[in-house]
N, C-alpha and C positions, 0 to 999 in steps of 0.2 A: 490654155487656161485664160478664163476671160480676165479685165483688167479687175472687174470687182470684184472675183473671188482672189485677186493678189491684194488686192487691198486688205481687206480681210484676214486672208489666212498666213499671209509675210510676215507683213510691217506695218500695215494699218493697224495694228491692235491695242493703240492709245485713244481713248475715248476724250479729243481734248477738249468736248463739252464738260465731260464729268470729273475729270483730274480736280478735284479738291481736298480740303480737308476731311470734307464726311465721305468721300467715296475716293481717295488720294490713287494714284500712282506708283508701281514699283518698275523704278529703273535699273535693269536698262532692258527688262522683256517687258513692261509696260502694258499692266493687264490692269482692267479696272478692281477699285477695290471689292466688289463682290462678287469677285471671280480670283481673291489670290491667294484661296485656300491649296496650301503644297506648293506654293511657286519657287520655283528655283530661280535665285539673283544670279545676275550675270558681272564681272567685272571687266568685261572686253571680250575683244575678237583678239586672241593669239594663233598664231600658226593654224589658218583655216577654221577654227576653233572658236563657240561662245564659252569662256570659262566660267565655272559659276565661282560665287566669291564667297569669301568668310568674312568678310568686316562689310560694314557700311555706315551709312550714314543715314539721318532722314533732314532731308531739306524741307524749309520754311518757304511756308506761302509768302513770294514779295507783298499780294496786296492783304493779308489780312495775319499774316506769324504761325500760322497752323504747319502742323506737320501735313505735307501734302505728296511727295516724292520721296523714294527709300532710294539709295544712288548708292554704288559699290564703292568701295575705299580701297584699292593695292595697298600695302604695306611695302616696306622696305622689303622684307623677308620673304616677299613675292613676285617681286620681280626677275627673277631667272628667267622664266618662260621667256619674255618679251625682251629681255638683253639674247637669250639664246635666239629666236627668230629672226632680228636684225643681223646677227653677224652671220648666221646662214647666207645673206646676201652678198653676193661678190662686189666689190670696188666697180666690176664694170657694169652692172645691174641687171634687171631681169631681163633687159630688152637694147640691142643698141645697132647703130645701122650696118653693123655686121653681124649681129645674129638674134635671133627670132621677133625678125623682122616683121612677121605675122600679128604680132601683138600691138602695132600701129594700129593698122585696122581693128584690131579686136576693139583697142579702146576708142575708136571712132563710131560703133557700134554700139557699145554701153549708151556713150554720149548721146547717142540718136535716140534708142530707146528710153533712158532718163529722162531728155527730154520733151518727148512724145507724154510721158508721164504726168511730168508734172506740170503738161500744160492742158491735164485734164481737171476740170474745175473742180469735184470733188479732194481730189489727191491736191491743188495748190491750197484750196480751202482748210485742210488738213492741215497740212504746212503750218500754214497763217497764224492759223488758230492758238498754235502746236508752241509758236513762236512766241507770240503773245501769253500764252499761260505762265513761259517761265523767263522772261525776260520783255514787260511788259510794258509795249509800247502801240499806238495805234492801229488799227485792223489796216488802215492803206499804209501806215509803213512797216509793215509784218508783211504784207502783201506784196508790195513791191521789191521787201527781200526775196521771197519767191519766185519771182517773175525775175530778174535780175540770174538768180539762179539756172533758172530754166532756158534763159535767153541766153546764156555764156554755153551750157552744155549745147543746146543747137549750132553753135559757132563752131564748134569743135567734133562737128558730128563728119561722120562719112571719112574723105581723107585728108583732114585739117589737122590731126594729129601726125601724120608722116610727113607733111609741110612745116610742122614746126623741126623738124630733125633735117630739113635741108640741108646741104651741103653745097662747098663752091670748091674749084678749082683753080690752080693758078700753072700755067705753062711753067717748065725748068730749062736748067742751061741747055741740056743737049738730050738728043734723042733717048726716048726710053723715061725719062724722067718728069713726075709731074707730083704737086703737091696739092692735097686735098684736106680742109679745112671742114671740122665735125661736131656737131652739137652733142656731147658726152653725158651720160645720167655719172652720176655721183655714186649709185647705191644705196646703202642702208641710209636714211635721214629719217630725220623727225618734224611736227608740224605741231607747233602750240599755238592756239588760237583762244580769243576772249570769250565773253558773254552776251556782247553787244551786239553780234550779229553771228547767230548758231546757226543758221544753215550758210546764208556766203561765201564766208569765210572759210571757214574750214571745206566748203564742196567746191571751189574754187582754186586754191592751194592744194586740196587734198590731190585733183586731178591732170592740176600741172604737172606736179610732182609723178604722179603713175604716166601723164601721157611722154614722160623723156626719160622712161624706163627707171626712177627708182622704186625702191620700197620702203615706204614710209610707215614710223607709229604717229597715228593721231593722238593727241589728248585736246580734248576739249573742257574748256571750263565748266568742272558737275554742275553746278545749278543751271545749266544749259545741256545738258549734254546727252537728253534723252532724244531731243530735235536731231541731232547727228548720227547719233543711235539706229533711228528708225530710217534717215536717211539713207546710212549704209547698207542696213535692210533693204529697202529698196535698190540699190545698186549691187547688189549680189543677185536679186532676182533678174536684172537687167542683161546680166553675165559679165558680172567684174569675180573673177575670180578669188573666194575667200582669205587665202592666203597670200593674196597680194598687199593687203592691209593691217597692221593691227591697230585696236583699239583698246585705249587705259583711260579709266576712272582713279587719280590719287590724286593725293595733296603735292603741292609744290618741291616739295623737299624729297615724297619720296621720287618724284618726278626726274629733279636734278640729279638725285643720284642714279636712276637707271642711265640717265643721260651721260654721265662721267666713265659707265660700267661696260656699255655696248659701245661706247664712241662711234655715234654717228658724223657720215662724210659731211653733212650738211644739214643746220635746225633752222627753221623757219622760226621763229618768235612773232605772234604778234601783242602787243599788251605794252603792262607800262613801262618808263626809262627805267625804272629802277632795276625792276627783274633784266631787263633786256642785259643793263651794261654789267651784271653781277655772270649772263648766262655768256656775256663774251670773253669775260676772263676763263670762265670754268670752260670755255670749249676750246679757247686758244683761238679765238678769231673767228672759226666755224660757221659762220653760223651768219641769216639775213634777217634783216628788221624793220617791222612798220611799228615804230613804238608811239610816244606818245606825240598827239601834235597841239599847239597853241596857234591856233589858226588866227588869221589876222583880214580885216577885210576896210579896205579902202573906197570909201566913196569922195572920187573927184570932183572938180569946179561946176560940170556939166550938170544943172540939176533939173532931172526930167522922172515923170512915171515914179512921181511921189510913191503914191498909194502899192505898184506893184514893188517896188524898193523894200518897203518897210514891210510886205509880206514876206518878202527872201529873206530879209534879216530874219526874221521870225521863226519859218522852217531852221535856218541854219542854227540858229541859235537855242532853239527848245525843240524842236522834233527828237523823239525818242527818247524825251527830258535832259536833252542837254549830251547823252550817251553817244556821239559816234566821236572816234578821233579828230575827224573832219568838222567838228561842231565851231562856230563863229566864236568866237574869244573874247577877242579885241575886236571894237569897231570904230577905227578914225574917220570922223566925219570933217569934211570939208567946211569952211564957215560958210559958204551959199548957201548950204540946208539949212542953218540956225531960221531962216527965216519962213520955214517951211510945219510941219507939222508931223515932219518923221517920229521923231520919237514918243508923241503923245497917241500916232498910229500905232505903234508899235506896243506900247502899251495896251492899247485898244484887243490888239490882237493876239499878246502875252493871255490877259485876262479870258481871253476866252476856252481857252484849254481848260478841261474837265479831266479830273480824275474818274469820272463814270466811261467815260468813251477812250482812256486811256491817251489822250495829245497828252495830258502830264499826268507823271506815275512815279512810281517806287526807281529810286536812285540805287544802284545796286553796289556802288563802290566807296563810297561817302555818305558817312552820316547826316541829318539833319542837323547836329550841333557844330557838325566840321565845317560843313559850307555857310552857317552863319556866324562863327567865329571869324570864318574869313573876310562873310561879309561885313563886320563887324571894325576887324584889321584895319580895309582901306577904307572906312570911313572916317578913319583914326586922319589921314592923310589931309593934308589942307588942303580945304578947297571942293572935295569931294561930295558927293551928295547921293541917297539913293533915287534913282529914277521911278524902281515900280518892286513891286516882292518882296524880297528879306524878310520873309517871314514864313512859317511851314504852312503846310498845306492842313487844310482845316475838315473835319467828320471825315479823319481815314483810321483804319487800322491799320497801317502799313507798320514792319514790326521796327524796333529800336536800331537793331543792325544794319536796315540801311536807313536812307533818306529820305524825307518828302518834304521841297521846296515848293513854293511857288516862283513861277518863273520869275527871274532878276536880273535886274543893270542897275551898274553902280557907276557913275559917271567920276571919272578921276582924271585935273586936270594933266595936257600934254606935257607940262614944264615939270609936274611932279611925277608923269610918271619917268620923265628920262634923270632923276637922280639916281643916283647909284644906291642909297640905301632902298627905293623903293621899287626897282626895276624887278626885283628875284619875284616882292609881293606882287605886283600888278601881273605879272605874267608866269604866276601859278598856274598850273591847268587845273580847274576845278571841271572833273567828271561828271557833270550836272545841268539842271537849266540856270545857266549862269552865263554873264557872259562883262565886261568893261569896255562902256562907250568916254570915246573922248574927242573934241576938236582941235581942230588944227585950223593955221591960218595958211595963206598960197604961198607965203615964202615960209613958211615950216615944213615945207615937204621933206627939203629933206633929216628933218629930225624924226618926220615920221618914218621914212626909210634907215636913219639908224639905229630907231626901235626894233623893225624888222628886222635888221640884220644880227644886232645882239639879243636876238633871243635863240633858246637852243634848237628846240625841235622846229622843221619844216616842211612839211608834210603839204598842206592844204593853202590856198588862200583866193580872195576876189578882189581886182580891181573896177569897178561899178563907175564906168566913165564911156562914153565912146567920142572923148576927146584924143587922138592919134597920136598926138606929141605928150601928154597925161601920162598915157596906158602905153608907149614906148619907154620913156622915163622911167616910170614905175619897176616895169618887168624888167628891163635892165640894168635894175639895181637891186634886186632879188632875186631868192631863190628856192623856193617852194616849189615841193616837186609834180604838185597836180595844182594849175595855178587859174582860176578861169577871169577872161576880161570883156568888158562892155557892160553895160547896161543890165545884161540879164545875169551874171556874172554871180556865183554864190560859192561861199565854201563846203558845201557839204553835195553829196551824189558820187555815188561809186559804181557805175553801171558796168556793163562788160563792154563797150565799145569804144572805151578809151584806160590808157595807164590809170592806175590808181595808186598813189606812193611820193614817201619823201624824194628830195635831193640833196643834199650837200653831202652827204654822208657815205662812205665807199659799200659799208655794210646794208645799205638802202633798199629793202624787197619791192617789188611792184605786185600789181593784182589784176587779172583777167584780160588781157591781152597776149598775144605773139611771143613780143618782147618783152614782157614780165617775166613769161613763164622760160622763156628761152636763158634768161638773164639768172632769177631765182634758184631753176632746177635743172640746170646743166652749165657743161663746162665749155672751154673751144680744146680740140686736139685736133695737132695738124699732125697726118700722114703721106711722107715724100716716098712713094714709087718711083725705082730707081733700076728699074730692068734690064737696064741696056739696051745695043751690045755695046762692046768695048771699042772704039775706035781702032780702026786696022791697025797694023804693027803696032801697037802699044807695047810698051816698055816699061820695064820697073822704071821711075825715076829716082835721082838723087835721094835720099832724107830730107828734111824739110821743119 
């Protein structure tokens, strides 16, 4: 079958020119609206299986409030199926380097053709597009999701998947004897992923997780979750086995509870601290985290490449309106720059974001009264000032539910923000294009370094110097766990050719590398072979 009649007749059959209000959307078979006379809704992939559902919901257009996506709803009272599928899975998983061993390759295989796929310009355009309807952010950063995607599964194609299941050896005392050290799947797990990034994320994780033999339930955030949908479509054409996966559309609560009901070996979380640390009690520890991060980014003494400086701040700080974990937070600026024109760039460059071309757009997580009462807060604070924004974004329909800012910094000085009554406020994470700029003088470094370290999450950060004793200081006095330094140095980028993930935290997941996935979705178990023979005359000995 050619690639265009799988487009077509699979999983291409979301039209995401026409997904609107007057011609909307049903997920998660995703037929346009003049074609879903008799459709049958789906709530997931169980046990090989599309289920069709009884409840749903209809999701609101981010940029205009219309009913535009019908999206299934599990219930409490429907989750069997999907606690019974998981615990089908054994502890040792479907695949492990003692038996069927064959499903390395199989998944080496997928990865090859997925990625063949989706580095066909129609099928990434799709994507993009797909991406942007319902979590809506620039066509090059929709796109770059895709590519990202597409360029992890080629890394993992052929047999780069039985490479991550290496194994080592260790010589023992005496003949016959030797100890061999194994990368273990877990089994049944699960994989909660946000909204901010619907394909990545979840097709990232989803695949670590299958390439170290376990079986996982996805749940993806609904108002995103028809991009994963059709994803998965697509990787069943591919030859991923149906029942290797399932997939649930509910609410949080009834979520937690299949979670409590199937106990899965291992839950991925990615999303905010709050759910995160509510979901480690409820699992008993179980469980890895990329939750929230308050990225922070340092520009040192060295002041060079004005104009491209204050473009990175930019991307970091409002690309995809402010939405990645990784987004720029905080920015301690060095007093050299005061005499430069960074921040009046940077404005220059804020302002130019359109809500027509989507660089700034509908806030999905925060409302527009939340992030200006904030902004509002630290203006309360002496000293404080806004630099550019604080204010909503003007001739949109974006609905009440979420947000639309114009991008903003709010300059709060360093002395105020290391008091203790205002440290909690200045280093809120505001999910949005938001971001507090502050300076520092050459001997406050280190107060700026025990900003960094008393704040909670760690995830992300730049130090923006290619002074060597600066940018050594710096990073060994911190701990973020994807940390980039020099000159070109940004906090936001999560490609597949390096770790992506907190540090300080033991529960800390990683994303798209070797070592992520080896770390995330498996275990170590060592096995000592111990065959003999017995040393000649050997004798019972004493007790002991």
């Amino acid at each position: 079958m050619s690639s265009t009649t799988c487009i077509c007749t699979y999983w291409g059959i979301v039209d995401d020119h026409r997904v609107s209000s007057v011609q909307p959307s049903c997920n998660l078979h995703g037929i346009p609206f003049d074609k879903m006379a008799n459709l049958t809704l789906f709530d997931g992939s169980v046990q090989g299986q599309w289920k069709a559902s009884s409840n749903w919901n209809w999701l609101l257009d981010p940029i205009n409030g219309d009913q535009f996506i019908k999206v299934a709803d599990v219930q409490e009272s429907e989750i069997e199926p999907f606690v019974e599928s998981l615990s089908k899975c054994p502890k040792y998983g479907l695949h492990n380097p003692f038996r069927a061993q064959e499903r390395y390759l199989l998944f080496g295989d997928v990865s090859a053709k997925a990625a063949q796929m989706l580095d066909q310009p129609q099928v990434s355009e799709f994507f993009a597009r797909l991406i942007q309807r319902v979590s809506p952010k620039s066509y090059t950063q929709a796109l770059g999701e895709v590519i990202v995607t597409q360029k992890f599964l080629e890394n993992f194609s052929g047999d780069q998947v039985r490479f991550l299941a290496r194994s080592f050896a260790v010589p023992g005392d005496h003949l016959g004897q030797q100890s061999h050290g194994y990368r273990w799947p877990y089994g049944p797990v699960a994989i909660i992923t946000p909204f901010n990034f619907p394909l990545e994320i979840p097709v990232l994780q989803l695949m670590g997780a299958l390439y170290m033999g376990n079986k996982p339930i996805l749940k993806v955030d609904s108002k995103v979750s028809i991009v994963m949908e059709q994803m998965l479509r697509l990787l069943h054409d591919c030859g991923l086995p149906m029942e290797d996966v399932d997939f649930i559309n509910s609410d949080g609560k009834t979520m937690n509870k299949l979670l409590l009901e199937a106990k899965p070996q291992m839950t991925l979380f990615t999303g905010s601290s709050r759910v995160a640390e509510k979901l480690a009690l409820d699992l008993k520890g179980r469980i890895k985290l990329e939750d929230a991060g308050f990225d922070w980014k340092i520009l040192g003494p060295d002041v060079q490449e004005v104009d491209y400086v204050a473009w990175v701040c930019d991307q970091d700080a409002y690309a995809c309106s402010g939405q990645k974990c990784s987004a720029q937070s905080i920015l301690f600026v060095h007093e050299n720059w005061a005499s430069t024109e960074l921040l009046s760039k940077m404005q220059v460059l804020a302002e130019r974001r359109k809500l027509q071309d989507l660089t700034i757009g509908p806030v999905l997580t925060v409302t527009t009264e939340g992030m200006l009462e904030h902004v509002d807060n630290l203006l309360k604070i002496s000293g404080s000032k806004l630099l550019f924004g604080g204010a909503e974004l003007e001739n949109h329909s974006i609905p009440k539910i979420y947000g639309a800012l114009k991008p903003t910094a709010v300059l709060v000085p360093l002395e105020e923000i290391l008091k203790p009554h205002n440290f909690e406020l200045v280093t809120k994470e505001i999910f949005g294009p938001f971001q507090v700029v502050t300076y520092y003088k050459h001997n406050q470094l280190r107060d700026v370094l025990d900003a960094c370290e008393r704040m909670h999450a760690h995830l992300t950060a730049a130090v923006v110097s290619n002074d060597p004793l600066f940018v050594q200081e710096v990073l060994g006095k911190t701990v973020n766990g994807t940390t980039y330094a020099g000159i070109r140095a940004r906090t936001t980028g999560a490609p597949q050719n390096h770790w992506f993930g907190p540090a300080g935290d033991p529960r800390g997941a990683g994303i798209g590398t070797p070592e992520a996935i080896k770390l995330v979705w498996s275990c170590h178990r060592e096995i000592i072979h111990d065959v003999g023979p017995l040393p000649q005359n050997w004798k019972l000995p004493p007790p002991s």
